[in-house]
C-alpha positions in Angstrom: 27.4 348.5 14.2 25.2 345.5 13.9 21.2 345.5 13.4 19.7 342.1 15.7 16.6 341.4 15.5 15.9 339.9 19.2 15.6 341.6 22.6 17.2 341.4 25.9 14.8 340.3 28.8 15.4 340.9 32.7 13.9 338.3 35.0 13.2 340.3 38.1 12.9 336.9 40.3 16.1 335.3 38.8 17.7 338.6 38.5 19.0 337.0 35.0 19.2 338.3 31.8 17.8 336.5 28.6 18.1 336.8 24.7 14.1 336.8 22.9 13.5 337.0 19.4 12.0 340.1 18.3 9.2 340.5 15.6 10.8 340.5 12.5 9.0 339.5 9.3 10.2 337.3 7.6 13.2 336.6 10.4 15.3 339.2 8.3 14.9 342.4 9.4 16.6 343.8 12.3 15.7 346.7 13.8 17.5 349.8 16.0 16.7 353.2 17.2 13.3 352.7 18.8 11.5 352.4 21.6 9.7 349.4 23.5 6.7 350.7 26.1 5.1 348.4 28.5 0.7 348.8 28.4 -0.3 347.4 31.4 -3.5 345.8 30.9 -5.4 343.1 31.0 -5.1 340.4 34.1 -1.6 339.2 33.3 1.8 340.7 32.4 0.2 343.0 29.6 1.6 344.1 26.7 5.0 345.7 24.8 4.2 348.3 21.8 7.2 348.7 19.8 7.7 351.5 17.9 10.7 350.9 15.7 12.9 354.0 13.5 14.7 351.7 11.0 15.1 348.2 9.7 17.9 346.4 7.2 19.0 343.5 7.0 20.0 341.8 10.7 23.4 340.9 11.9 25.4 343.4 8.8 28.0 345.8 10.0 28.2 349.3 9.3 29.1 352.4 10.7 26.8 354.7 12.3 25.9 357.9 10.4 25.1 359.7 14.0 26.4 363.2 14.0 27.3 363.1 10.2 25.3 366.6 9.5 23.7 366.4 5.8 23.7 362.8 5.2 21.3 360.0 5.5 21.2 357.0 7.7 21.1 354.0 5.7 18.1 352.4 6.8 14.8 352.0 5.7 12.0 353.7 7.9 9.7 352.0 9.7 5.9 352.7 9.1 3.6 353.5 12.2 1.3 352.6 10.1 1.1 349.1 11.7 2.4 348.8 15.3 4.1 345.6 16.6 2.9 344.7 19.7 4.4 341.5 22.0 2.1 339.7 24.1 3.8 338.9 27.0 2.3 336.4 28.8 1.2 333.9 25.4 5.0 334.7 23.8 3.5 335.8 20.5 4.0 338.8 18.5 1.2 340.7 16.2 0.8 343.7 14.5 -1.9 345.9 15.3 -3.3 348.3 12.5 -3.6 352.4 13.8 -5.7 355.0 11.7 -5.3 359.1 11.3 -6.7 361.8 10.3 -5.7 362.5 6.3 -2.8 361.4 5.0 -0.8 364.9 5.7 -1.2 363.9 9.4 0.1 360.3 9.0 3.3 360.2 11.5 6.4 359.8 9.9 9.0 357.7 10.6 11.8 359.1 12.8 14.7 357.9 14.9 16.4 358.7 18.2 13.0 360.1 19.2 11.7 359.3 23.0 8.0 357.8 24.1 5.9 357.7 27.3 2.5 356.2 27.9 -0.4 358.2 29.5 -3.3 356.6 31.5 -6.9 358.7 31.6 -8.2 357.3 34.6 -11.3 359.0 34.2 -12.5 356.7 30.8 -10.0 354.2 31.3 -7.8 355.2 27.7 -3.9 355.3 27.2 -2.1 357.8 25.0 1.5 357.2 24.0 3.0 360.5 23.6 5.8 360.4 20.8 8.3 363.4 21.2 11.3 364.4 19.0 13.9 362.8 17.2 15.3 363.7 13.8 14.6 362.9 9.9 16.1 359.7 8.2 16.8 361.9 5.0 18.8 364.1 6.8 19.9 364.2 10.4 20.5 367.9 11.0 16.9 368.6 10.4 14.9 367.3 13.5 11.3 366.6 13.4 9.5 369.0 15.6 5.5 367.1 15.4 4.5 365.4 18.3 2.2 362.5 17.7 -0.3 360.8 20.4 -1.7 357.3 20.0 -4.7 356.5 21.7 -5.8 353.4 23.0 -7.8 351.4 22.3 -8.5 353.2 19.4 -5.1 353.1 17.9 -5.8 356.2 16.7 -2.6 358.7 16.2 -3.3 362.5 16.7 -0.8 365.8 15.7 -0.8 368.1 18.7 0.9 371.3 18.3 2.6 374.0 21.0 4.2 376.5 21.5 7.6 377.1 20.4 8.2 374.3 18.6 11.6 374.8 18.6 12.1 372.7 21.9 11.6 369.8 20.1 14.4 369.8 18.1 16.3 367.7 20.3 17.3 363.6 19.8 18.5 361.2 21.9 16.9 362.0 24.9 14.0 360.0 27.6 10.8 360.7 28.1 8.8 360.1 31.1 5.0 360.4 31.6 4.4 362.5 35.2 1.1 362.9 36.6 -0.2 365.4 33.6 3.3 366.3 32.5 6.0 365.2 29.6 9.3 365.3 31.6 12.4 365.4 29.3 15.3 364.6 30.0 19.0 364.9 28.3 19.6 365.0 24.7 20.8 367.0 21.7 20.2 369.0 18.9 20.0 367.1 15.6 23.1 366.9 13.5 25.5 367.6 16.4 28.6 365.3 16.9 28.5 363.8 20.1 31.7 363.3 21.8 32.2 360.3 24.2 33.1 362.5 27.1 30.8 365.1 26.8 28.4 365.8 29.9 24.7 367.0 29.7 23.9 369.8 29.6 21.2 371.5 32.0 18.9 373.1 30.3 17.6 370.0 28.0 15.5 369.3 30.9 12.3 370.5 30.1 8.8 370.2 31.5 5.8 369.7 29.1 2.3 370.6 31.2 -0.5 369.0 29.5 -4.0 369.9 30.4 -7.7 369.6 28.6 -7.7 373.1 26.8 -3.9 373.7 26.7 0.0 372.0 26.5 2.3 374.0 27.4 6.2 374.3 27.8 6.3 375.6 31.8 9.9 376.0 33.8 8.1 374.8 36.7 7.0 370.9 37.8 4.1 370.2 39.7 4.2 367.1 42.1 0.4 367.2 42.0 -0.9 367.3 38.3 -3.1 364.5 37.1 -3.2 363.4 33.2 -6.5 364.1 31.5 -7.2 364.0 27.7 -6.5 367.1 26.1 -9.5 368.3 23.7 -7.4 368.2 20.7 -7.1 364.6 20.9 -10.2 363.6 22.2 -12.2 365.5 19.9 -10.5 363.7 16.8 -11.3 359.8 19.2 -14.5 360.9 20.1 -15.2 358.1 22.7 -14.4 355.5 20.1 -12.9 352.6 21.7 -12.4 350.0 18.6 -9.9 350.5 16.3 -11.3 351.5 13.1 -10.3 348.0 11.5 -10.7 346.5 14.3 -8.6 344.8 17.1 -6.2 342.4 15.5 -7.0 339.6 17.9 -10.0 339.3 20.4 -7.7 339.0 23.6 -6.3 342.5 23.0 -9.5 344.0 22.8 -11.2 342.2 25.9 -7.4 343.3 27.9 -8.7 347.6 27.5 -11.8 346.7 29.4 -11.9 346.5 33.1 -10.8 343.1 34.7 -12.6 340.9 36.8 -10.8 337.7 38.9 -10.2 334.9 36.5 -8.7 336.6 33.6 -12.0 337.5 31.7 -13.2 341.3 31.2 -16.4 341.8 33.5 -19.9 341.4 32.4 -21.6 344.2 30.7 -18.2 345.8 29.6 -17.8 344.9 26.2 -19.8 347.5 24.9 -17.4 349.6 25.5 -19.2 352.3 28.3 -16.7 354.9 29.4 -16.5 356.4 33.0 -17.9 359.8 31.6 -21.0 357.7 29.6 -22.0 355.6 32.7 -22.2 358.7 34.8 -24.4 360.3 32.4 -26.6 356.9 32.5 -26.7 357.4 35.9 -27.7 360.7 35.9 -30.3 360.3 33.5 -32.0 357.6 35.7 -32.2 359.6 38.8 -34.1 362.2 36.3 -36.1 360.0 35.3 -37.1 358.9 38.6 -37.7 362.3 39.7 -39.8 362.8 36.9 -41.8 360.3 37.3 -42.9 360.5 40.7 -44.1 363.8 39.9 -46.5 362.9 37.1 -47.8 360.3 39.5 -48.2 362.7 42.2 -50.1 364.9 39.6 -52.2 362.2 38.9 -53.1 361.5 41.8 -54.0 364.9 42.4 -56.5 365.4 39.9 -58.1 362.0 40.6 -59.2 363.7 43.8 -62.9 365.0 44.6 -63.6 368.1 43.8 -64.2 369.0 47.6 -60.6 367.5 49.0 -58.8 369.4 47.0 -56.6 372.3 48.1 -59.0 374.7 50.0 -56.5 377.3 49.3 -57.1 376.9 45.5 -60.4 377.1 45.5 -60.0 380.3 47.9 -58.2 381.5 45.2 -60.8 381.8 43.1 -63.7 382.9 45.6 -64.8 386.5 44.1 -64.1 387.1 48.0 -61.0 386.0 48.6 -58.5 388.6 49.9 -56.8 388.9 46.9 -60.6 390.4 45.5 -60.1 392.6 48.1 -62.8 390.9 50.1 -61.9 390.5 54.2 -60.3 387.9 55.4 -63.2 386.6 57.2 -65.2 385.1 54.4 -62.7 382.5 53.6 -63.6 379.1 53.9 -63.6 377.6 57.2 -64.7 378.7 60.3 -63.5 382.7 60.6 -64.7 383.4 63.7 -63.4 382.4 67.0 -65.5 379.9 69.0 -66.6 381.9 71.3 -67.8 384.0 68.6 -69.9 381.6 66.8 -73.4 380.1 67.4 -74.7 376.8 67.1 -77.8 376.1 64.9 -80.0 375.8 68.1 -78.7 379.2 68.9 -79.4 381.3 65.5 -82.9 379.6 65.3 -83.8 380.8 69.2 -82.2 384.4 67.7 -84.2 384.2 65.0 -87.8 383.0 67.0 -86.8 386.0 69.4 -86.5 388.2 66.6 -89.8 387.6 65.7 -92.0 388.1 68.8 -90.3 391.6 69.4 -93.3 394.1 69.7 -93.8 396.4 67.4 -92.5 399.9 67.2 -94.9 402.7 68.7 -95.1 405.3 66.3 -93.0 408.2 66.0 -94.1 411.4 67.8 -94.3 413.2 64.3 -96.5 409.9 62.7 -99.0 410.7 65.8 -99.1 414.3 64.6 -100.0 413.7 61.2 -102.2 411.5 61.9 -104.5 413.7 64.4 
């Protein structure tokens, strides 16, 4: 077996097949055992993360230590510290540094482990899921941690399951569908593999991956849809710079959303997610609301005392209905029309009032008086 340290590239309009050099510092190092995910961002042909198991020196022959239980492969492991990452369209390579959380969650290096890459459309962020594989020191013991990355933090995150046992399995593909982890193939660690061996069945497994739980399930779903789970978004928190920052300012301008030309669109660079603008949103149309009513209780009290609400001041009438006074002595007329009288009319009333004769005397008065 021979280490290289270039890569193979397919030209899908040629249909031809070409040799690249591969990052390798120093022009040394060779590298095997790893995985090369495409990010699809930015206005061009994006971006290839590598994550790399184990480097020596290029072009030396040895034999490959796969399936001898006990021993050690050697190689030296490849931090993930760092991640190498190939810029497709400018042909340049560039490492980009990641944090996480406490050194006892720092992902270690592995190899014949699988990836897939994740895309939140809901706040625009990637997560590069990081399954399986087995130990350097010693190939019958697997590693069972699975590690996120999210982007464009670059910040790696442990999630935990249940029955960690399933991911003691090597050699295998994974592929990122809807909200689920599809594996396929692979074996246990430290098992021989025979040329003509066939897969076997059951290392097809489904990994369902929602908010509030992941979950091993026997069944796929043609309909999920990938959303962040809690675990790993409550260690980003919304962050969307690396915590050393971006390595180059073209990487970080290719997360934000595109506009023709080739530039990120206006306004963007601060970094707004989906979920932050629609709470800006929202808290606009309160504010609106709010504000037309403080205006129309301005407006309100700048009135005249007499064109406000009649039914207010009714309210308050010592003979309002609810004084338990009748409902004729609220304000307005009460009274139908043909029950009312004009001023000419009461006056007339009154003047014929007063030129009434007086009473005669009662019959008893007369007798008292005689």
């Amino acid at each position: 077996m021979q280490t290289t340290k270039q890569m193979l590239v397919f030209d899908e309009s040629s249909h031809s097949i070409a040799k690249q050099e591969y990052y390798a510092p120093g022009a040394t190092d060779g590298y095997w055992q790893g995985n090369l995910i495409h990010l699809p961002i930015g206005n061009g042909s994006g971006y290839l993360i590598s994550l790399m198991a184990a480097s020596r020196t290029a072009n030396l022959s040895w034999t490959d230590a796969d399936g001898d239980s006990g021993n050690s492969e050697d190689a030296n492991g490849v931090s993930l510290e760092y991640i190498p990452i190939y810029d497709i369209d400018r042909d340049i390579w560039f490492k980009q540094r990641t944090t996480f959380v406490g050194w006892d969650q720092k992902p270690e290096p592995r190899t014949r482990f699988c990836s897939a890459l994740f895309h939140n459309a809901m706040n625009n962020t990637f997560e590069l899921w990081m399954h399986g594989g087995q130990r350097l020191t010693n190939q019958a013991e697997g590693v069972t941690e699975i590690y996120v990355l999210s982007m464009p933090s670059f910040t790696w995150t442990q999630v935990n399951t249940a029955f960690p046992s399933n991911n003691l399995i090597r050699s295998h593909t994974c592929h990122a569908v809807g909200g689920q982890l599809v594996i396929v193939g692979g074996y246990p660690p430290g098992i021989v593999v025979e040329s003509n061996v066939t897969c076997d069945p059951d290392y097809i497994k489904v990994l369902a991956i929602g908010e509030e739980d992941i979950n091993w399930t026997p069944n796929y779903r043609t309909d999920s849809t990938y959303r962040t789970p809690l675990s790993i978004s409550n260690i980003v928190r919304g962050n969307r710079v690396p915590l050393y920052g971006f390595v180059n300012e073209q990487l970080g301008n290719a997360f934000e959303p595109q506009c023709p030309g080739g530039a990120s669109c206006p306004g963007t660079s601060g970094g707004l997610t989906v979920g932050a603008i629609a709470g800006c949103a929202i808290a606009g149309i309160v504010v609106i609301l709010a504000s037309g009513w403080l205006l129309w209780y301005c407006r309100n009290r700048q009135r005249p005392a007499g064109t406000r609400n009649n039914s207010q001041n009714a309210e308050h009438d010592p003979r309002s209905p609810a004084n338990g006074q009748p409902e004729v002595v609220k304000t307005g007329n009460a009274l139908p029309a043909s029950h009312q009288r004009t001023t000419s009319q009461v006056t007339e009333v009154h003047r014929a009032d007063a030129e009434l004769p007086a009473e005669p005397p009662s019959r008893a008065q007369t007798q008292h008086t005689v």
